[in-house]
LUMTI-835296 format. One record per residue (C-alpha): x, y, z. Coordinates in nm, 2 decimals, padded with zeros to 4 digits. Layout:
N
<seza <X; Y; Z>>
...
END
This chain:
116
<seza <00.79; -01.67; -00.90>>
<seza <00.82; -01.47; -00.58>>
<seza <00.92; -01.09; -00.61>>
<seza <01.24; -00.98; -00.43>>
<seza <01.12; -00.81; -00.09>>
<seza <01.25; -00.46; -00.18>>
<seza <01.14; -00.49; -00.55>>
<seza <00.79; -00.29; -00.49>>
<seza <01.00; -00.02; -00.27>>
<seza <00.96; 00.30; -00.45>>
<seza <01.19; 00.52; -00.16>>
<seza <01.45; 00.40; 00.12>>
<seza <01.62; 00.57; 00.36>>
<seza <01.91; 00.36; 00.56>>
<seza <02.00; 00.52; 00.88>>
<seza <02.35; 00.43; 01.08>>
<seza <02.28; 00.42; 01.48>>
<seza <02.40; 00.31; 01.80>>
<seza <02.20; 00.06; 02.02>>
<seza <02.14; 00.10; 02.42>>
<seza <02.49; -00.10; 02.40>>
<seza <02.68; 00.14; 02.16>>
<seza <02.66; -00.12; 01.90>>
<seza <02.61; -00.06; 01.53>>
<seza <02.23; -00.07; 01.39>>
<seza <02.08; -00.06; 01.10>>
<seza <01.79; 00.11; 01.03>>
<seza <01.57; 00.10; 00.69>>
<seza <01.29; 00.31; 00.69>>
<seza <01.07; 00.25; 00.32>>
<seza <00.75; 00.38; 00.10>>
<seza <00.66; 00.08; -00.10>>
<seza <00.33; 00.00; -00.34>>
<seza <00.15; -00.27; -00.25>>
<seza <-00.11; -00.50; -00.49>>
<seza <-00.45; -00.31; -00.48>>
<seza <-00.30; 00.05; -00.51>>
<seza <-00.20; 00.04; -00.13>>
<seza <00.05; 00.26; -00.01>>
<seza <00.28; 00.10; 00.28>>
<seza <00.54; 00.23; 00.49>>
<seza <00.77; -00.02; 00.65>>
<seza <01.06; 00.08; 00.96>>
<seza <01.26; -00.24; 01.03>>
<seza <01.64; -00.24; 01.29>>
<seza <01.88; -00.47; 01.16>>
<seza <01.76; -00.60; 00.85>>
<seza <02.09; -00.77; 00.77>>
<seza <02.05; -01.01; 01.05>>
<seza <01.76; -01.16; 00.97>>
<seza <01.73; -01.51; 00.84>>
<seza <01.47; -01.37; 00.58>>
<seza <01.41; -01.10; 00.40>>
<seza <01.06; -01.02; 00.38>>
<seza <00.93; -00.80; 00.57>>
<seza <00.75; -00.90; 00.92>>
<seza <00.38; -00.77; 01.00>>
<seza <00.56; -00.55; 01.29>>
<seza <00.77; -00.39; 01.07>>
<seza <00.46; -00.22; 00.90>>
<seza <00.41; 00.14; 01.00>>
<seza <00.11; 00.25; 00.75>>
<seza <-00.08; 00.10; 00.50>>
<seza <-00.37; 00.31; 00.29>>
<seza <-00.46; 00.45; -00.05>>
<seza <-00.28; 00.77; -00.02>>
<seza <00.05; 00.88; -00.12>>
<seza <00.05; 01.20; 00.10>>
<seza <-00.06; 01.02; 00.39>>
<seza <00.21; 00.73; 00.32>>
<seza <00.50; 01.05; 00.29>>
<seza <00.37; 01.21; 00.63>>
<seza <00.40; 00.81; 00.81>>
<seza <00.74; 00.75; 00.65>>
<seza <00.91; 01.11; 00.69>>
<seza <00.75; 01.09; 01.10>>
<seza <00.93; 00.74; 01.12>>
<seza <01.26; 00.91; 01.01>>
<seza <01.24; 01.25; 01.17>>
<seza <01.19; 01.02; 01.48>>
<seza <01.52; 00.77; 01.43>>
<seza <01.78; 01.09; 01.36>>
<seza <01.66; 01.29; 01.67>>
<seza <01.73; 00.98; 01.85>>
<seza <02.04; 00.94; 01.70>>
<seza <02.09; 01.24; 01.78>>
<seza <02.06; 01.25; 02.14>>
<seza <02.31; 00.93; 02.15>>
<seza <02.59; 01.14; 02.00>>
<seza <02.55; 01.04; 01.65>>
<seza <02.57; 01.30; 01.36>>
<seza <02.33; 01.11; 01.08>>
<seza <02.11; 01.28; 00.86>>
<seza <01.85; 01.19; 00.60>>
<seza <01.70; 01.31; 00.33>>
<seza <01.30; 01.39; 00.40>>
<seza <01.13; 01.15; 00.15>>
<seza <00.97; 01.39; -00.13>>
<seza <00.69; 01.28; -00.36>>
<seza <00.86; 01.36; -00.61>>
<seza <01.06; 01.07; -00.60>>
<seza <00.81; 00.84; -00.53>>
<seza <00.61; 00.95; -00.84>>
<seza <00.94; 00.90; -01.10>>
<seza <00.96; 00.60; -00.95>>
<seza <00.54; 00.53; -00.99>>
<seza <00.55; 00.68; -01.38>>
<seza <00.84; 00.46; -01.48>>
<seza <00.64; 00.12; -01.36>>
<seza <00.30; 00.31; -01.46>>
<seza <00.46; 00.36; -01.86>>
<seza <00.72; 00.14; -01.85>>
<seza <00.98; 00.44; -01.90>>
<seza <01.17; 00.73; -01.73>>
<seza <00.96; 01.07; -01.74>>
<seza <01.05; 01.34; -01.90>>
END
């Protein structure tokens, strides 16, 4: 059985931008856990308009073994998209991702509950 393509995601951030053409894109910035204990950090524009879902080997940013290393790829990759945004006019925000988040996320597959 194959695994949905955003079921090993453990953080997202979805940005709301303006291409070269002032039209609406999408982008979806994500820390996800790969098989092996591999941390992966994937940046992909215009998901929706795919004719799959899975992820393409361009849309990888990062892959390695640790989380702070995955946090300082992902949060660049988004700091990065909003200043461009930015400059085009566009207000959008987002959240830093936190490793606190990605470990509730980690201890609930890791147990098999919520932590404390």
């Amino acid at each position: 059985m194959r695994r949905a393509p955003n079921e090993g995601r453990y953080a997202e951030r979805i940005l709301t931008a303006f291409d070269d053409r002032g039209e609406q894109e999408r982008i979806v910035v994500w820390i996800e856990r790969k098989e092996g204990g591999l941390w992966a950090v994937g940046r992909t524009v215009n998901p929706q308009q795919r004719s799959s879902p899975e992820p393409r080997p361009d849309d990888w940013i990062f892959e390695g073994y640790e989380l702070g290393d995955a946090l300082e790829a992902a949060n660049g990759a988004l700091e990065s998209d909003v200043s461009v945004t930015r400059r085009g006019g566009d207000g959008t925000t987002a959240e830093p991702f936190t490793r606190d988040e990605v470990l509730r996320k980690l201890e609930r597959w890791f147990f098999g509950h919520s932590p404390r």
